[in-house]
Short mmCIF file of the C-alpha atoms (twelve columns), coordinates in Angstrom:
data_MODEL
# 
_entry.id   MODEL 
# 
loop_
_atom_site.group_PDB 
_atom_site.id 
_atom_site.type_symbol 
_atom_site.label_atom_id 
_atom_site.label_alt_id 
_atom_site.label_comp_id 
_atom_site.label_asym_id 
_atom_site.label_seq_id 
_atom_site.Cartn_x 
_atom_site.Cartn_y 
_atom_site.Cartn_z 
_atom_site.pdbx_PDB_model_num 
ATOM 1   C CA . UNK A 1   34.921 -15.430 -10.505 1 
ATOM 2   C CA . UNK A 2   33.992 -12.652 -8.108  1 
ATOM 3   C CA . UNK A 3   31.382 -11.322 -10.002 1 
ATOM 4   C CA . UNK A 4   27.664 -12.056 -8.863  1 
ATOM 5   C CA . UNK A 5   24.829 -14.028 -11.159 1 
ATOM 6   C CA . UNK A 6   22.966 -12.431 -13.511 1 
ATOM 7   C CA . UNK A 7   19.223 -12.293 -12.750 1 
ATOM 8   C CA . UNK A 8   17.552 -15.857 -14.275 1 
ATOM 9   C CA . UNK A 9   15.292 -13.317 -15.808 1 
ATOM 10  C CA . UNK A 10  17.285 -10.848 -17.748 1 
ATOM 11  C CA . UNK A 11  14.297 -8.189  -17.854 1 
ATOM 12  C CA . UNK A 12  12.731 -9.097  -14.105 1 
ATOM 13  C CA . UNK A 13  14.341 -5.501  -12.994 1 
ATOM 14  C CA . UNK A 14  12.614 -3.581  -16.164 1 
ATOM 15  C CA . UNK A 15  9.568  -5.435  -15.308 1 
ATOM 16  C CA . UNK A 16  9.046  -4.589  -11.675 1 
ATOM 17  C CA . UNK A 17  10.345 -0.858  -12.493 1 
ATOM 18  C CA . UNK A 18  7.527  -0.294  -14.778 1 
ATOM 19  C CA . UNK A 19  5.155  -1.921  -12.224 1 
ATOM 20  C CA . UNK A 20  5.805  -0.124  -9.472  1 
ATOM 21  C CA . UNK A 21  6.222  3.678   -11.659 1 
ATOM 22  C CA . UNK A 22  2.521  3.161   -13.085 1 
ATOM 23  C CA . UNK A 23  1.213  2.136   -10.094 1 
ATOM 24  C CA . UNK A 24  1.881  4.548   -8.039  1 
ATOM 25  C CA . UNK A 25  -0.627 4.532   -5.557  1 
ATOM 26  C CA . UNK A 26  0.493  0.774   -4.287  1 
ATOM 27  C CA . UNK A 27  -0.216 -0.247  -0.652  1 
ATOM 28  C CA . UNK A 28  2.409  -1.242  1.644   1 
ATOM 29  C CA . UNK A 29  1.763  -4.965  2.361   1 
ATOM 30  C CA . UNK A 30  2.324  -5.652  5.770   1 
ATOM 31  C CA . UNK A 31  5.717  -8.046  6.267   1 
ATOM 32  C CA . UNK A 32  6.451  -10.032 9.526   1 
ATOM 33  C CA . UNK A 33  8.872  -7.733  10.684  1 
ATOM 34  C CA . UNK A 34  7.351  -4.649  10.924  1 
ATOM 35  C CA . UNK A 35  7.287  -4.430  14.722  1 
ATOM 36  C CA . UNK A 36  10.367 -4.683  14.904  1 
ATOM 37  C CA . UNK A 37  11.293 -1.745  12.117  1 
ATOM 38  C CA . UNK A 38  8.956  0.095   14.037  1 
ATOM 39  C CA . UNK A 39  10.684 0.440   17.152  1 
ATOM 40  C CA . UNK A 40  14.170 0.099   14.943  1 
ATOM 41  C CA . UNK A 41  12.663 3.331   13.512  1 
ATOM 42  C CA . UNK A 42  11.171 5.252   15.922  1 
ATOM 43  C CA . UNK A 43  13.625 4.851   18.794  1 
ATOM 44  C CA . UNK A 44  16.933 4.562   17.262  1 
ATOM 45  C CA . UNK A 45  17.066 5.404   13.773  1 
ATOM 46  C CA . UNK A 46  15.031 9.055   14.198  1 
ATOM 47  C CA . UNK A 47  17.121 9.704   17.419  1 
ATOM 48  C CA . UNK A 48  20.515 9.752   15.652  1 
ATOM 49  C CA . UNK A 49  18.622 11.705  12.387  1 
ATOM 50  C CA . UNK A 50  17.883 14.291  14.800  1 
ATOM 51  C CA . UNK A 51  21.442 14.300  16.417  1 
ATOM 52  C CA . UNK A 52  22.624 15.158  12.738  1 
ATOM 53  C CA . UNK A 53  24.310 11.173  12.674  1 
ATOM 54  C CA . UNK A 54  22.764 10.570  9.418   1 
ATOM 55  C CA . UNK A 55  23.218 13.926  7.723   1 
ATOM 56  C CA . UNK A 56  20.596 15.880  5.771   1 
ATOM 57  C CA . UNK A 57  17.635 13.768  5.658   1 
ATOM 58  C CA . UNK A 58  15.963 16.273  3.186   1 
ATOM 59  C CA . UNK A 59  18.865 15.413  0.877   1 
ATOM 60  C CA . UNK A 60  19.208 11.853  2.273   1 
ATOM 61  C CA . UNK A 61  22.735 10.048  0.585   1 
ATOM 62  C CA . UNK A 62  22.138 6.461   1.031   1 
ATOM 63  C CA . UNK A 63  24.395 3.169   0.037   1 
ATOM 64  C CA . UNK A 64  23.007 -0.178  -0.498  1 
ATOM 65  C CA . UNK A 65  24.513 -3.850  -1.221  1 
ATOM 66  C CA . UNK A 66  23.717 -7.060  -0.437  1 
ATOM 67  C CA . UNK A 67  25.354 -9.669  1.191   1 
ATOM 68  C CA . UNK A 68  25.277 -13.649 1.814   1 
ATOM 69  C CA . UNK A 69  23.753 -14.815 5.201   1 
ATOM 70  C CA . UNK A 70  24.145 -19.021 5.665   1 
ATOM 71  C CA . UNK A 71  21.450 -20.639 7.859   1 
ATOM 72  C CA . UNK A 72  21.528 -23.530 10.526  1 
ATOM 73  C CA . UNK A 73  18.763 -25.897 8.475   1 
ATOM 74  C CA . UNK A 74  19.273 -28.311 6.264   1 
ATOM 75  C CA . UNK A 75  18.323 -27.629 2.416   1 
ATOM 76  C CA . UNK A 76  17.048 -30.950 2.070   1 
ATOM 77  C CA . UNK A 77  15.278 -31.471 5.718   1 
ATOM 78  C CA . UNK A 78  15.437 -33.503 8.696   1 
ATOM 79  C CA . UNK A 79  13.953 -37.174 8.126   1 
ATOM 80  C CA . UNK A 80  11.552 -38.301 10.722  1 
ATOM 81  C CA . UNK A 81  11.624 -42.055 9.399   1 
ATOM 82  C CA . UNK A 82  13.981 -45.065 9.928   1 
ATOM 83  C CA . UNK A 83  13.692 -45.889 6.106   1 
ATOM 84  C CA . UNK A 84  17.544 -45.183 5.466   1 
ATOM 85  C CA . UNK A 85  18.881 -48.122 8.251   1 
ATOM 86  C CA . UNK A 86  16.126 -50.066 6.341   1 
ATOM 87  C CA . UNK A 87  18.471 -49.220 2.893   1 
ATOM 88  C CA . UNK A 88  15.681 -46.727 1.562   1 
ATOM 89  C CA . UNK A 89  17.230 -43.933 0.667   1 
ATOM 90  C CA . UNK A 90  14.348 -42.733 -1.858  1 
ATOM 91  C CA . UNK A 91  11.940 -42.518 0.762   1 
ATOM 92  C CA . UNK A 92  9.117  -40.136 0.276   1 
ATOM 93  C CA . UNK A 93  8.046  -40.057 3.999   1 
ATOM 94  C CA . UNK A 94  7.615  -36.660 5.769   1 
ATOM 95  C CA . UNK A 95  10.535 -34.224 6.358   1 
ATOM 96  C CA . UNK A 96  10.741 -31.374 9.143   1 
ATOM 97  C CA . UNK A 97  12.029 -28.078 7.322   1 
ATOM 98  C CA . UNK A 98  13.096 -25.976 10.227  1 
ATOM 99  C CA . UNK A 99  13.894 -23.285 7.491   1 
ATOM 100 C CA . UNK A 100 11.630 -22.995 4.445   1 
ATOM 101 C CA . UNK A 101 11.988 -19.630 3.652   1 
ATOM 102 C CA . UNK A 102 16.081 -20.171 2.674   1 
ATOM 103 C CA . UNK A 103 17.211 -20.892 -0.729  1 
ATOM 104 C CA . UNK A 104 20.556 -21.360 -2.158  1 
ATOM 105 C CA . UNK A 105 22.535 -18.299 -3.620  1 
ATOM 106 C CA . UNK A 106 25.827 -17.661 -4.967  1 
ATOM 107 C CA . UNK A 107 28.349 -16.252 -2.811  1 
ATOM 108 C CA . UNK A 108 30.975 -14.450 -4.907  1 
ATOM 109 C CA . UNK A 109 33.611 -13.172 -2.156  1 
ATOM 110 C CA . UNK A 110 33.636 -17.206 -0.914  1 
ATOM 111 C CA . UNK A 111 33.241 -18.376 -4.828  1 
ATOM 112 C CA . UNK A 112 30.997 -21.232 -3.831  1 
ATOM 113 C CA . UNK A 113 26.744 -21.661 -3.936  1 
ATOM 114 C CA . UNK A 114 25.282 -21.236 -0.090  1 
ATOM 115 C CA . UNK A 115 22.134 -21.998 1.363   1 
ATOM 116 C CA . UNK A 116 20.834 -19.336 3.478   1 
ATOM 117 C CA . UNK A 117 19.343 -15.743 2.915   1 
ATOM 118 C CA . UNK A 118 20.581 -12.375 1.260   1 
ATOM 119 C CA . UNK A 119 21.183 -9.480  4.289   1 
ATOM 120 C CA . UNK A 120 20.320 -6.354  1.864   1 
ATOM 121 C CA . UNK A 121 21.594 -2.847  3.951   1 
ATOM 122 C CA . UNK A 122 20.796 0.505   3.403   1 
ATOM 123 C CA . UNK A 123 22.990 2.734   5.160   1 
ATOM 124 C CA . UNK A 124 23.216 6.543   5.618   1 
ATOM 125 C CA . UNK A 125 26.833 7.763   3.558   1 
ATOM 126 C CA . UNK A 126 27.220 10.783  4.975   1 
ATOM 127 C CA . UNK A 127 27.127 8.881   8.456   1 
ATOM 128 C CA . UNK A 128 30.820 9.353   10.459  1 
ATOM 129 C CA . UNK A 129 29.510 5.713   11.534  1 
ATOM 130 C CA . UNK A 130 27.878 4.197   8.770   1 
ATOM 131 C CA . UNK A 131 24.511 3.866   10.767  1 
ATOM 132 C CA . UNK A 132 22.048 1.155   9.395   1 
ATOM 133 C CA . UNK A 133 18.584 2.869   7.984   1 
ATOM 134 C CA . UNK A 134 16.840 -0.620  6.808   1 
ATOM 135 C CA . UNK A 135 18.147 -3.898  7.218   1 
ATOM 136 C CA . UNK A 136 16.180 -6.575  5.034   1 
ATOM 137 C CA . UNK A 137 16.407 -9.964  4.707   1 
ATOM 138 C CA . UNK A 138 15.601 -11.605 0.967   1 
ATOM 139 C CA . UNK A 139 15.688 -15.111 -0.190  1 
ATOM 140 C CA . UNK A 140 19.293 -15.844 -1.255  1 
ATOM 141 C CA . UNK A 141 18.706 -16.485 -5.097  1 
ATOM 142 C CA . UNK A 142 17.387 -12.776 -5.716  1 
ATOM 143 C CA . UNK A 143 19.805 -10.673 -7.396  1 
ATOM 144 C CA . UNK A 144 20.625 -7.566  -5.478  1 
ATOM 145 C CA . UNK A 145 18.787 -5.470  -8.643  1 
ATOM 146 C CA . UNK A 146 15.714 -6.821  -7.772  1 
ATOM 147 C CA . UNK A 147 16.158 -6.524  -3.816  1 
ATOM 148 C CA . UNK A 148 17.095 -2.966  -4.890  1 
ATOM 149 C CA . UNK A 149 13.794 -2.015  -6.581  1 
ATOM 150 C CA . UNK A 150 11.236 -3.624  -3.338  1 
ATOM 151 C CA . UNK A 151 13.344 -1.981  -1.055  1 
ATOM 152 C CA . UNK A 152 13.732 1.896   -2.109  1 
ATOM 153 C CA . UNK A 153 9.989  1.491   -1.924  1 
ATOM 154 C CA . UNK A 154 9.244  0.051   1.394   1 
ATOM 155 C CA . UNK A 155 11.821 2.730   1.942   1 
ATOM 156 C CA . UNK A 156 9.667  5.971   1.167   1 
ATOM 157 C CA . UNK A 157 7.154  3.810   3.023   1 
ATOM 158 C CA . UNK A 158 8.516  4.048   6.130   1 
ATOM 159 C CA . UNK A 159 10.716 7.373   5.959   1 
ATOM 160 C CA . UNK A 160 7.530  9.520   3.957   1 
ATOM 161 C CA . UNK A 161 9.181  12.751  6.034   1 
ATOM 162 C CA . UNK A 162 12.976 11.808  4.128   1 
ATOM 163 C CA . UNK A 163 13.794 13.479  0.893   1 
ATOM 164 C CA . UNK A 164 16.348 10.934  -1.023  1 
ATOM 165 C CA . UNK A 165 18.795 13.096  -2.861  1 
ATOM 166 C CA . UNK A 166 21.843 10.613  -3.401  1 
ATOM 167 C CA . UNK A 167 22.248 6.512   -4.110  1 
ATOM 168 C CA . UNK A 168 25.475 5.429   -3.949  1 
ATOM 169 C CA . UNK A 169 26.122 1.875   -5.638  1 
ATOM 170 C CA . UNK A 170 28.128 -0.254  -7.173  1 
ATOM 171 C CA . UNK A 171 28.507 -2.286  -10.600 1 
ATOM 172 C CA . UNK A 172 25.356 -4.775  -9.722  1 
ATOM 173 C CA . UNK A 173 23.363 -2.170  -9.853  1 
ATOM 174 C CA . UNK A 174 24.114 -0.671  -13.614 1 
ATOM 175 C CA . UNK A 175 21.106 -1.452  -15.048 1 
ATOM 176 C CA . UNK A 176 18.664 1.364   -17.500 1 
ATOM 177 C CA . UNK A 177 16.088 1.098   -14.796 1 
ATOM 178 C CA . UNK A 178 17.396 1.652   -12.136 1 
ATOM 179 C CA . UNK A 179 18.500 4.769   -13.295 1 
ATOM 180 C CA . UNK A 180 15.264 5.731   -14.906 1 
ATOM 181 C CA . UNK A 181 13.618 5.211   -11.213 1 
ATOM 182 C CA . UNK A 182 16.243 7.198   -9.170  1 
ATOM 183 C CA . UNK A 183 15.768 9.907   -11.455 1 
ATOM 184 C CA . UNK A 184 11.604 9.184   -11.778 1 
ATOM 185 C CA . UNK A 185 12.514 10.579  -7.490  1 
ATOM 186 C CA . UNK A 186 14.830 13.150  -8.360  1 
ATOM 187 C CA . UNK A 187 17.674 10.920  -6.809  1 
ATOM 188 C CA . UNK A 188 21.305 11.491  -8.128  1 
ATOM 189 C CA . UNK A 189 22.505 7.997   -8.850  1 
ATOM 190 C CA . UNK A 190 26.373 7.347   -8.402  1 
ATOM 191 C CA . UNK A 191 26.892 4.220   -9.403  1 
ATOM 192 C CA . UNK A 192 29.851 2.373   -10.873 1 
ATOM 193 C CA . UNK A 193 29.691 0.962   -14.427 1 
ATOM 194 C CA . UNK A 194 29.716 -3.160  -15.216 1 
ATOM 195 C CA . UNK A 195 32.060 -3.471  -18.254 1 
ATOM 196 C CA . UNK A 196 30.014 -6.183  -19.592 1 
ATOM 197 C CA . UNK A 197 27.441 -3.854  -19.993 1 
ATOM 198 C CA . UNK A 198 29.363 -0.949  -21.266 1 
ATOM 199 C CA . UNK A 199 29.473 -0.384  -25.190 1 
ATOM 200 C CA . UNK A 200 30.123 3.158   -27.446 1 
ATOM 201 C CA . UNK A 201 27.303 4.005   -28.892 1 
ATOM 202 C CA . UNK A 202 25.732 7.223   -31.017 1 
ATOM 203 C CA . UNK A 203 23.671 10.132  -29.680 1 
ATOM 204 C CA . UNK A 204 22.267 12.301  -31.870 1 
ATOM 205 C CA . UNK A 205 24.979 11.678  -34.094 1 
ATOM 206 C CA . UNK A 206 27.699 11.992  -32.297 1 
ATOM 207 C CA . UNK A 207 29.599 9.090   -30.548 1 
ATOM 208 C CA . UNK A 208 29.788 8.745   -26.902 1 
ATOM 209 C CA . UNK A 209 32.502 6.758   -25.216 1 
ATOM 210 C CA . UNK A 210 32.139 4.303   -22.625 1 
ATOM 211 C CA . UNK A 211 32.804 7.261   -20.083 1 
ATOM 212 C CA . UNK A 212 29.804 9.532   -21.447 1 
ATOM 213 C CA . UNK A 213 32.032 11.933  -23.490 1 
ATOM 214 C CA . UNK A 214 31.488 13.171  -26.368 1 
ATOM 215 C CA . UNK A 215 34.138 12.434  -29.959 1 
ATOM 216 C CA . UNK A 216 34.278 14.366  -32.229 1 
ATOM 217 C CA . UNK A 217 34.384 13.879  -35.841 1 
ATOM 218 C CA . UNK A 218 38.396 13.912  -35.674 1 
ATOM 219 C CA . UNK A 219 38.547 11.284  -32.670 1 
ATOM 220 C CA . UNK A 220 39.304 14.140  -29.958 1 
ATOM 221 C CA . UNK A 221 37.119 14.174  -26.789 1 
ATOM 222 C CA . UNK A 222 35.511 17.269  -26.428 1 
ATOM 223 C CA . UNK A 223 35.917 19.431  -23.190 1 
ATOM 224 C CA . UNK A 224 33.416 19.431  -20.547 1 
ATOM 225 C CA . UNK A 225 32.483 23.028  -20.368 1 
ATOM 226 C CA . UNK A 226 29.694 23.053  -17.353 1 
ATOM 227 C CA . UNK A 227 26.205 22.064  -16.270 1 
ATOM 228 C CA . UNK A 228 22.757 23.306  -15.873 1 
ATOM 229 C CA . UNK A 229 21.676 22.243  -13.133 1 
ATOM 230 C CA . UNK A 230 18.138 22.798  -12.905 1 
ATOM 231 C CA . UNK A 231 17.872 20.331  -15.991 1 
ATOM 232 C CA . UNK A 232 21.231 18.504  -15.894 1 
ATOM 233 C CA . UNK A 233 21.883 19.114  -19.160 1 
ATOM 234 C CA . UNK A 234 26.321 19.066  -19.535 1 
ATOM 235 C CA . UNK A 235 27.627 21.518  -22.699 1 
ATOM 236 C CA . UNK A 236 30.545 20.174  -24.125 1 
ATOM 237 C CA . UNK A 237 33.107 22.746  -26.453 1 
ATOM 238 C CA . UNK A 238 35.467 21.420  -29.483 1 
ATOM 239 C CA . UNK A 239 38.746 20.929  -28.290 1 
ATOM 240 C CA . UNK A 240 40.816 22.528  -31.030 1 
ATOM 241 C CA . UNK A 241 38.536 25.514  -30.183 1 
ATOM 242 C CA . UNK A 242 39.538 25.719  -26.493 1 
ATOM 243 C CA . UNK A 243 42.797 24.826  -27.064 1 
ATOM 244 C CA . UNK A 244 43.562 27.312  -29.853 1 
ATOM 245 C CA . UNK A 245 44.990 25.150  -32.532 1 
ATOM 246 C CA . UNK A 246 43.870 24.280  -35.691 1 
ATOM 247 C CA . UNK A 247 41.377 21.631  -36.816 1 
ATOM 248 C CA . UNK A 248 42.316 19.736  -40.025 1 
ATOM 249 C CA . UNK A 249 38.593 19.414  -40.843 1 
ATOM 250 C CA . UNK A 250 36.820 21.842  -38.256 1 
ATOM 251 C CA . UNK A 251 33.018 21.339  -37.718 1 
ATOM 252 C CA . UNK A 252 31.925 25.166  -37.307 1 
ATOM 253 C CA . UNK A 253 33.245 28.593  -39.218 1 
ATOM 254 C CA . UNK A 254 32.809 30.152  -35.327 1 
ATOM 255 C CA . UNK A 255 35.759 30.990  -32.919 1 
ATOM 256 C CA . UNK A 256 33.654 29.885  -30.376 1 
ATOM 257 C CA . UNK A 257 33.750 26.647  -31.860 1 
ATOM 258 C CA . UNK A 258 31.372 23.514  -32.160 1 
ATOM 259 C CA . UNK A 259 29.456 22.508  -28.960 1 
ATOM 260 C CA . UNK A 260 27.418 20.048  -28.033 1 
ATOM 261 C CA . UNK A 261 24.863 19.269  -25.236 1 
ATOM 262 C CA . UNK A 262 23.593 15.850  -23.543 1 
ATOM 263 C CA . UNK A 263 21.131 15.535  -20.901 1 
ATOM 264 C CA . UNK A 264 20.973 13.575  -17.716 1 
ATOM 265 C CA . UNK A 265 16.868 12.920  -18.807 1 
ATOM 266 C CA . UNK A 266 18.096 11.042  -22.443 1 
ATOM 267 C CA . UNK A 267 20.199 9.052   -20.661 1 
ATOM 268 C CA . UNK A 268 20.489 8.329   -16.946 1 
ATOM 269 C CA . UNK A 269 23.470 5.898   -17.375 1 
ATOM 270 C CA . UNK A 270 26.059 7.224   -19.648 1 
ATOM 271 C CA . UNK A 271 25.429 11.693  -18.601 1 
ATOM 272 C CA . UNK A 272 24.581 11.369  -14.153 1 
ATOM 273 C CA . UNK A 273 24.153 14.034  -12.483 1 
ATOM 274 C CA . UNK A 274 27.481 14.035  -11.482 1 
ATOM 275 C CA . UNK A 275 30.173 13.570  -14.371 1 
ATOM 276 C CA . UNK A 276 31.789 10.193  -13.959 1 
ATOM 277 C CA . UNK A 277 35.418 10.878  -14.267 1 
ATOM 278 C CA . UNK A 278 35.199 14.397  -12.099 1 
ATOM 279 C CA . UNK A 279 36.575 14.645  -9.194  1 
ATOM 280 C CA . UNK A 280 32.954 14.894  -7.288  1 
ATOM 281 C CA . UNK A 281 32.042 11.536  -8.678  1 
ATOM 282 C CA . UNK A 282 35.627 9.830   -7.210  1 
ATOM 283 C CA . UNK A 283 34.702 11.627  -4.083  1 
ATOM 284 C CA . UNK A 284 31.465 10.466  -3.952  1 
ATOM 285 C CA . UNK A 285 31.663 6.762   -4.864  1 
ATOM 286 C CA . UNK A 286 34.577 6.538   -2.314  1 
ATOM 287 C CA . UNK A 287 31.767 6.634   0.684   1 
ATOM 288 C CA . UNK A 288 30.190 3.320   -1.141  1 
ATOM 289 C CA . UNK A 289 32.609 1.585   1.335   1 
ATOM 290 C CA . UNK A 290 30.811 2.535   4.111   1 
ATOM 291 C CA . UNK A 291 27.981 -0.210  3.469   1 
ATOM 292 C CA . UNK A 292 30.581 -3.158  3.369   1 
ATOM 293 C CA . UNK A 293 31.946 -1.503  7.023   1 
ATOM 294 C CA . UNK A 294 28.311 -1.695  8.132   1 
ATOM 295 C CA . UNK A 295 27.301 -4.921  6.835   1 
ATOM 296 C CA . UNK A 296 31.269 -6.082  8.486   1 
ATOM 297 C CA . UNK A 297 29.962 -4.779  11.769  1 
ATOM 298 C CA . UNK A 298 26.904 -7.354  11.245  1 
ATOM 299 C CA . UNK A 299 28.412 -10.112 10.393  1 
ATOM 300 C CA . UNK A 300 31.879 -10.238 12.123  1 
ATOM 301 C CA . UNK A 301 31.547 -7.703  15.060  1 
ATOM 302 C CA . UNK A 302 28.409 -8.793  16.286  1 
ATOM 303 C CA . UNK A 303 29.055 -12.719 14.752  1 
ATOM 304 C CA . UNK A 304 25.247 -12.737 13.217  1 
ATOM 305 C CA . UNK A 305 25.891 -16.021 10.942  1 
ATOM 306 C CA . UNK A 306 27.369 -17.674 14.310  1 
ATOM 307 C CA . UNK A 307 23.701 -18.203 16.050  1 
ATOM 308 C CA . UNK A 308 23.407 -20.619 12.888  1 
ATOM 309 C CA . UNK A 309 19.694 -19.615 13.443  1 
ATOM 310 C CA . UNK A 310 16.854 -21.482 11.404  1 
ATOM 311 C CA . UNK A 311 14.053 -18.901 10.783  1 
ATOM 312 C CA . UNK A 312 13.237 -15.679 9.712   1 
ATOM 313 C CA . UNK A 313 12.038 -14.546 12.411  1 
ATOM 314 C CA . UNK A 314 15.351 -15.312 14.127  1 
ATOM 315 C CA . UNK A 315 17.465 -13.837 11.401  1 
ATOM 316 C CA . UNK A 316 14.800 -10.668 11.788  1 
ATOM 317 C CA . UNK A 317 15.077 -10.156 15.252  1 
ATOM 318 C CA . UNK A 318 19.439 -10.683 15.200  1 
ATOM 319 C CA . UNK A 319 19.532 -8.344  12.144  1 
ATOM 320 C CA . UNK A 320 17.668 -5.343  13.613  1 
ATOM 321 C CA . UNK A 321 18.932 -5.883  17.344  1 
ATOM 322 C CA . UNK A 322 22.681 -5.505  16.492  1 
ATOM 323 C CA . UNK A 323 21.393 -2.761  14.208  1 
ATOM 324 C CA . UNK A 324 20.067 -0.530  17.462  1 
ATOM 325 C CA . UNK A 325 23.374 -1.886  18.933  1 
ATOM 326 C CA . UNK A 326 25.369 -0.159  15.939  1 
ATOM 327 C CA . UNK A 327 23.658 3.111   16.630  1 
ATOM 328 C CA . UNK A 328 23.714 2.978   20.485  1 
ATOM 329 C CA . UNK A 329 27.809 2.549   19.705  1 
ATOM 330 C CA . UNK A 330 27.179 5.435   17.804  1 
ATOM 331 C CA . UNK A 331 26.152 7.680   20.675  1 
ATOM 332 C CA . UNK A 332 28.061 6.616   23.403  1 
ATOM 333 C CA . UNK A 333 31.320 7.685   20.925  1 
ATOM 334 C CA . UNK A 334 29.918 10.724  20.147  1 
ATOM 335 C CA . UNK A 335 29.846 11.672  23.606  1 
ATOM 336 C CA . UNK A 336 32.925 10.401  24.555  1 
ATOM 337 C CA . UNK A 337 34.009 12.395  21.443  1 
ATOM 338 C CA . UNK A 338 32.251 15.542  23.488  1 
ATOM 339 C CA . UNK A 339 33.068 14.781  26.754  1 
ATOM 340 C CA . UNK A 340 29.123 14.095  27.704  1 
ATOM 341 C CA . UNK A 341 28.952 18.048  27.477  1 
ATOM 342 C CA . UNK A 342 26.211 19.061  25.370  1 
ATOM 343 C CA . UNK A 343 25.229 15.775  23.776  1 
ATOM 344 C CA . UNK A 344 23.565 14.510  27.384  1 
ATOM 345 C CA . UNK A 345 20.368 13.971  25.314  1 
ATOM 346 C CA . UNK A 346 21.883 10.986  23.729  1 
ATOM 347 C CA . UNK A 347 22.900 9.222   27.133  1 
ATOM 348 C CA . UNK A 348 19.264 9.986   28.680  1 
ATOM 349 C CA . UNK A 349 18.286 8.325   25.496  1 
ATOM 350 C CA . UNK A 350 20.643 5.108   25.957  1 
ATOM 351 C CA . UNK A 351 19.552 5.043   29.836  1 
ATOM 352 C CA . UNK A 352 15.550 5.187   29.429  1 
ATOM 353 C CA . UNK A 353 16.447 1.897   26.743  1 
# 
């Protein structure tokens, strides 16, 4: 109950992680809907980049998330015969598919299967707007780790000028590699644990609690005491040490006290970049919403499951139109916002459309 289905293939996410890290010089295979990113791209996406919409892109913070798109075609097909009025209903005559590229999914806001496609989003989360950046469109059985993996690299395919410097995402995505590839880019990850994941365990012999912090030998946490951030590596300072009272069975003869170091590079999951329960990390995460507003502007604003459309390339063509349509929005409130003063660049640019 509103939690989404494990891949069928509990290592599929390691697997295509490893394949795509030692490969590195992969081709982009062309897709059907590259046109249509193109001009998505090039006359709308770039535009708003350059009006400072999207914020930094050479310390790009995106979001991603998936979300359930139901088709107008039947699962099972349209029959063509006049076996059934005969009382055939095992007829193996000829069916018209008008969509063969759907599959069924599981929809957990709806808590039912669906038959349809998965609309995966990446959006910009330092966007006042939450502007689209790549709208894709998977079969609806793929979980959204998988989706997550194929798109951050058609991703640096098609932004090569972007630098990625923050992925905001939630619990589907706490998996060991996707961490290990956000940091294989030098992108902080900031994403949200899955408790059925989530277990104490020991680092160099000292145990860790499900939030990343260091116990010590007495069962006190030990006291975040700054990071280096040229190797994200966190020191950590006994508590009875900083808190100047006395240990029954104290680990060190120092004042300083005992202290202890983990690194972001050991492990991705458990020490990020930024420290889970800090204030930065609440701060952070809290712009994760900004996908489901996007993905809301899709779906309900812009009604994109009400064509009940029964092919990709219709599903392609609605997705990315109401996606210029979410940044053209964009510009006419920011000049509205600036009384068509100095932003005139963005209404030549809506006008020459």
């Amino acid at each position: 109950k509103n939690q989404k289905l494990e891949p069928k293939n509990p290592k599929i996410v390691e697997k295509l992680v490893k394949r795509a890290l030692n490969n590195k010089h992969i081709r982009y295979k062309p897709k059907a809907h590259d046109l249509l990113q193109v001009l998505f791209q090039s006359l709308f996406v770039e535009k708003s980049a350059s009006f400072g919409l999207l914020g930094n892109t050479q310390s790009l913070s995106l979001m991603a998330d998936g979300s359930p798109v139901l088709t107008g075609g039947r699962p099972y097909g349209k029959f063509l015969c006049d076996c059934r009025k005969q009382g055939n209903w095992k007829c193996d005559c000829n069916r018209q598919f008008s969509d063969p590229d759907a599959d069924y999914g599981w929809d957990s806001s709806r808590e039912k299967y669906y038959y349809g496609r998965s609309l995966f989003m990446v959006a910009a989360s330092d966007s006042p707007y939450d502007l689209p950046i790549y709208p894709r469109l998977y079969r609806a059985s793929k979980h959204d780790s998988v989706l997550l993996v194929s798109t951050f690299h058609e991703l640096r395919h098609w932004y090569p000028n972007w630098k990625i410097g923050e992925a905001i995402l939630d619990s589907a995505f706490d998996a060991y590699p996707i961490y290990n590839m956000l940091e294989h880019y030098d992108v902080s990850a900031i994403i949200d644990l899955n408790p059925r994941r989530t277990k104490q365990f020991t680092y160099k012999e000292m145990e860790i609690n499900l939030d990343g912090v260091p116990i010590c030998p007495i069962g006190r946490k030990m006291l975040d005491w700054g990071v280096d951030k040229k190797r994200y590596r966190r020191k950590w300072r006994c508590p009875a040490a900083v808190g100047k009272w006395e240990c029954p069975t104290p680990c060190s003869d120092s004042r300083y006290g005992r202290t202890f170091h983990t690194s972001t590079k050991d492990n991705p999951r458990l020490f990020p970049r930024v420290k889970r329960d800090s204030k930065e990390w609440y701060k952070r995460y809290s712009l994760r919403t900004g996908v489901e507003r996007c993905i809301k502007r899709q779906k309900v604003d812009y009604r994109l499951e009400d064509s009940r459309g029964r092919s990709s390339r219709h599903w392609n063509i609605r997705s990315y139109i109401i996606g210029m349509c979410q940044h053209a929005d964009a510009w006419m409130k920011e000049a509205e916002k600036n009384q068509f003063s100095h932003v005139h660049p963005l209404i030549k640019t809506l006008l020459s459309l």
